[in-house]
PyMOL commands that place a pseudoatom at each C-alpha (Angstrom):
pseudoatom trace, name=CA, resn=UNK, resi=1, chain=A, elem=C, hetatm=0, pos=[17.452, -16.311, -2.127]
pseudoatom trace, name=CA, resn=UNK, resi=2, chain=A, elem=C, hetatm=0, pos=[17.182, -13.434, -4.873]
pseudoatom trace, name=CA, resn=UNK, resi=3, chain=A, elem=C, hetatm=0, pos=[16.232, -9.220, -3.765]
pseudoatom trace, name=CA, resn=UNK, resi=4, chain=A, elem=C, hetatm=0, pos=[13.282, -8.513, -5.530]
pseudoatom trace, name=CA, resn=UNK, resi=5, chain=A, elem=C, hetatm=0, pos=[11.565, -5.441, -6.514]
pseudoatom trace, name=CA, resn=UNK, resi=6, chain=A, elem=C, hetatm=0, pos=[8.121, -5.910, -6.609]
pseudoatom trace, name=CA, resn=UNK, resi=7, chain=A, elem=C, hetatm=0, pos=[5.618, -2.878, -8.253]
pseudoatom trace, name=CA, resn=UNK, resi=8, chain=A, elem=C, hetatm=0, pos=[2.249, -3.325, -7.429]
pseudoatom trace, name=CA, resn=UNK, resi=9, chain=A, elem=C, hetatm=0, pos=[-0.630, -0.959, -8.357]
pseudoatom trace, name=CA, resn=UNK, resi=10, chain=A, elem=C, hetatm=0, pos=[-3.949, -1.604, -5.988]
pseudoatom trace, name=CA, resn=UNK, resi=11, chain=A, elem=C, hetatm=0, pos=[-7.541, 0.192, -6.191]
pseudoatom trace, name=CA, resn=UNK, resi=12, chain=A, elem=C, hetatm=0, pos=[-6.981, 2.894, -3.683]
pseudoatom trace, name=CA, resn=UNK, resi=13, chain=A, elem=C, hetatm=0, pos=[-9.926, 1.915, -1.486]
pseudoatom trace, name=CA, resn=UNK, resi=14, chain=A, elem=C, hetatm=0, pos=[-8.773, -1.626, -0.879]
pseudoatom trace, name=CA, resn=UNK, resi=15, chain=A, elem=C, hetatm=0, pos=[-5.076, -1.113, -0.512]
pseudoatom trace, name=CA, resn=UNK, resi=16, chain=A, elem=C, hetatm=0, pos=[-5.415, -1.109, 3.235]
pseudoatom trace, name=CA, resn=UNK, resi=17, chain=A, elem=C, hetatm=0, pos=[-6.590, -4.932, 3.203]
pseudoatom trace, name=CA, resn=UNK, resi=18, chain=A, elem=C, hetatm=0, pos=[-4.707, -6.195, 0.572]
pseudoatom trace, name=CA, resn=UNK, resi=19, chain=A, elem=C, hetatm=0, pos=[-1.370, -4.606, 2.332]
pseudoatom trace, name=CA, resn=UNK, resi=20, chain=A, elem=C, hetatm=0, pos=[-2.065, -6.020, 5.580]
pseudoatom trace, name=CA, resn=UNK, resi=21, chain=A, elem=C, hetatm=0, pos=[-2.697, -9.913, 4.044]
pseudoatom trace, name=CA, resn=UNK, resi=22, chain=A, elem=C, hetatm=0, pos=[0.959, -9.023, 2.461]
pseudoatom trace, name=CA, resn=UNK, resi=23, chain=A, elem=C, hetatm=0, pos=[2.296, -8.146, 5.296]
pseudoatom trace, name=CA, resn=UNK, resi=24, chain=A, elem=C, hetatm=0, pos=[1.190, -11.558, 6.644]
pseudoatom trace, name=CA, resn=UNK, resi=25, chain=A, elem=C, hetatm=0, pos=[3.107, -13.319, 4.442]
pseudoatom trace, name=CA, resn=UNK, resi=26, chain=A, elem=C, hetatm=0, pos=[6.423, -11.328, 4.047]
pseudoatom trace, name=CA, resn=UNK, resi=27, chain=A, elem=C, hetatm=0, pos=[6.944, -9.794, 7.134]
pseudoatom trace, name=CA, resn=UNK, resi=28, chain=A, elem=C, hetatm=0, pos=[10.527, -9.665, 7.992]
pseudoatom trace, name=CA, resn=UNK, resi=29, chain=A, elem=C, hetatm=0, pos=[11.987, -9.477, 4.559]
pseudoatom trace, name=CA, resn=UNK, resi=30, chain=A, elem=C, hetatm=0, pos=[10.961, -6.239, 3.055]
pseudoatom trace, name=CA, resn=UNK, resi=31, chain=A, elem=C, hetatm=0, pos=[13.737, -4.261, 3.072]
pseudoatom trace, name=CA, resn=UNK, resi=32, chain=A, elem=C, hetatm=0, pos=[12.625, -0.980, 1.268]
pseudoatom trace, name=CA, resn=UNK, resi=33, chain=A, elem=C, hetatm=0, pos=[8.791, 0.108, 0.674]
pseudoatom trace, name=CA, resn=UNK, resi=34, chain=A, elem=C, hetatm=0, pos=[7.408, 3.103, -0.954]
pseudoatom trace, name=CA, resn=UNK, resi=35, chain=A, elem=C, hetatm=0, pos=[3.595, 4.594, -1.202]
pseudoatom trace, name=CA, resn=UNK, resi=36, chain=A, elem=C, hetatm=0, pos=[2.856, 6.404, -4.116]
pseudoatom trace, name=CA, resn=UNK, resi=37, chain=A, elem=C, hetatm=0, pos=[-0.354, 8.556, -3.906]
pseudoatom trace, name=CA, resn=UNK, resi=38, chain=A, elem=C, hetatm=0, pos=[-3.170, 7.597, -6.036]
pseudoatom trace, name=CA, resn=UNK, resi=39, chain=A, elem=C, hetatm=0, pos=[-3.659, 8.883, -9.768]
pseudoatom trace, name=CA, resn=UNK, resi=40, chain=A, elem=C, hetatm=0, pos=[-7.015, 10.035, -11.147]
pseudoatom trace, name=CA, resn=UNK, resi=41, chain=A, elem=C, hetatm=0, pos=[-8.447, 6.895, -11.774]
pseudoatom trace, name=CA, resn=UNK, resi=42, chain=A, elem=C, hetatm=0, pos=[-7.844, 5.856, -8.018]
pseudoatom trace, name=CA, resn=UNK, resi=43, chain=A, elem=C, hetatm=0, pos=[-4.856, 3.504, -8.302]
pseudoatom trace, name=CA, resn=UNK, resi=44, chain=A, elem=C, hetatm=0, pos=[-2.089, 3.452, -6.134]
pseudoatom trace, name=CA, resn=UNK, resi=45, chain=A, elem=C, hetatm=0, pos=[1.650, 2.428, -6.424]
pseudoatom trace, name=CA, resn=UNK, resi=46, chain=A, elem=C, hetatm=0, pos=[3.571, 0.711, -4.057]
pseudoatom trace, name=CA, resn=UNK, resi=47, chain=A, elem=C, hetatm=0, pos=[6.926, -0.321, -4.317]
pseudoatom trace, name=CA, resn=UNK, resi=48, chain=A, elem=C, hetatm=0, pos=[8.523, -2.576, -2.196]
pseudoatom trace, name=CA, resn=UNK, resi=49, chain=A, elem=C, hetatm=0, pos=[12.091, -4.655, -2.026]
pseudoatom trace, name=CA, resn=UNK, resi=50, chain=A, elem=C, hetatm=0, pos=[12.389, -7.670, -0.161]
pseudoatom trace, name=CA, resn=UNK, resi=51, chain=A, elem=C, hetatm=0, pos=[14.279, -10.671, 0.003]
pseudoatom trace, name=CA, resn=UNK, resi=52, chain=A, elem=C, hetatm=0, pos=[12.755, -14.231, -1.118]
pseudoatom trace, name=CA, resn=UNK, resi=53, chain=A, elem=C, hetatm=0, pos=[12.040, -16.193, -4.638]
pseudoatom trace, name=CA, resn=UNK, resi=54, chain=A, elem=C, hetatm=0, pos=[9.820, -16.703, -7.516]
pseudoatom trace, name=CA, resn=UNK, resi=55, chain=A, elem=C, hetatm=0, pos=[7.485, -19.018, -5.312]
pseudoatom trace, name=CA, resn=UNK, resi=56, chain=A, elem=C, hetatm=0, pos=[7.208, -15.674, -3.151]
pseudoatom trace, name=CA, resn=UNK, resi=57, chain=A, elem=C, hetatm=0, pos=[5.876, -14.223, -6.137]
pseudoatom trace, name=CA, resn=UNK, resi=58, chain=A, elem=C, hetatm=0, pos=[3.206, -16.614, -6.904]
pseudoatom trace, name=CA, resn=UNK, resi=59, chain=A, elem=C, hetatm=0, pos=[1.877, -16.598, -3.389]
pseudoatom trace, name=CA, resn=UNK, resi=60, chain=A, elem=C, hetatm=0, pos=[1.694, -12.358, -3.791]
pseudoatom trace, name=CA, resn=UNK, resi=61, chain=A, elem=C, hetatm=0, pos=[0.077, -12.743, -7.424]
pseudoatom trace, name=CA, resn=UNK, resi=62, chain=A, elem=C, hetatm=0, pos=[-2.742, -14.645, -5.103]
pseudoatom trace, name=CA, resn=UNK, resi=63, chain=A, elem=C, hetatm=0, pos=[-3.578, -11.928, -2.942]
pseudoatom trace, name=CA, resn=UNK, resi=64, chain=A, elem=C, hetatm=0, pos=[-2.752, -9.046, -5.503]
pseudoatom trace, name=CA, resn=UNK, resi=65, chain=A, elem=C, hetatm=0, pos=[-6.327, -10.065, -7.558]
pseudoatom trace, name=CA, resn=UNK, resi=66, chain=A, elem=C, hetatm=0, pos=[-7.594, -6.710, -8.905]
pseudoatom trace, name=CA, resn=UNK, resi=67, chain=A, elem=C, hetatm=0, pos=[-4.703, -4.669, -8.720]
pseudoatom trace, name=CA, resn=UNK, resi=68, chain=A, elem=C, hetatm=0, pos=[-1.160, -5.195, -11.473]
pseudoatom trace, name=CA, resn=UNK, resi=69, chain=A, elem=C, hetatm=0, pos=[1.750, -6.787, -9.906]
pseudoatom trace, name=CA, resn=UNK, resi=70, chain=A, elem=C, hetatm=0, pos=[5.504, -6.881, -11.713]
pseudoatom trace, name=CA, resn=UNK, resi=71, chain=A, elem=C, hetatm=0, pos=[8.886, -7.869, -10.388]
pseudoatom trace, name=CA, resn=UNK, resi=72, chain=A, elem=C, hetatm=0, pos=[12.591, -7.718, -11.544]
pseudoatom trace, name=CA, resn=UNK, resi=73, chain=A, elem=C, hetatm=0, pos=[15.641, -9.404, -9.728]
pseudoatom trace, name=CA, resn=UNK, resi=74, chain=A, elem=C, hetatm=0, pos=[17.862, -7.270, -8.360]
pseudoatom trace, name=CA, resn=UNK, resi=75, chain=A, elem=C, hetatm=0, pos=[20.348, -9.646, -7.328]
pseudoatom trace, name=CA, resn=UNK, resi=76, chain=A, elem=C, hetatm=0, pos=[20.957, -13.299, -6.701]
pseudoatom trace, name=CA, resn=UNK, resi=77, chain=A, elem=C, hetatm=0, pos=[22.276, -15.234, -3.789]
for i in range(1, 77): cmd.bond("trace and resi %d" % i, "trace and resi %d" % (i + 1))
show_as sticks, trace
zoom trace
């Protein structure tokens, strides 16, 4: 298992459904999550570290359609 930080930056308007079909899928292993406001052209950041793998990611990438999604490995297990 690797710690992950995972960016994501959603349309402001749908980041209420596309969090909660995350949250679905993660659940237990976010360990840190942060909500930035959105900019002027209605996108919103959210940060998030949780523990799981590159297949995690793909499965995120999924749901995550219209909105950017980037990831780094913080450590590895």
């Amino acid at each position: 298992m690797q710690i992950l930080e995972v960016n994501m930056r959603l349309p402001y308007k749908e980041r209420g459904s596309i969090l909660g079909r995350l949250l679905s899928k993660v659940g237990g292993r976010i360990k840190d999550i942060h909500f930035l406001p959105p900019d002027a052209t209605g996108m919103s950041e959210v940060r998030m570290e949780l523990v799981g793998d590159r297949k995690l990611i793909q499965e995120l990438r999924k749901i995550v359609k219209d909105g950017k999604l980037s990831f780094k490995v913080l450590s590895e297990a």
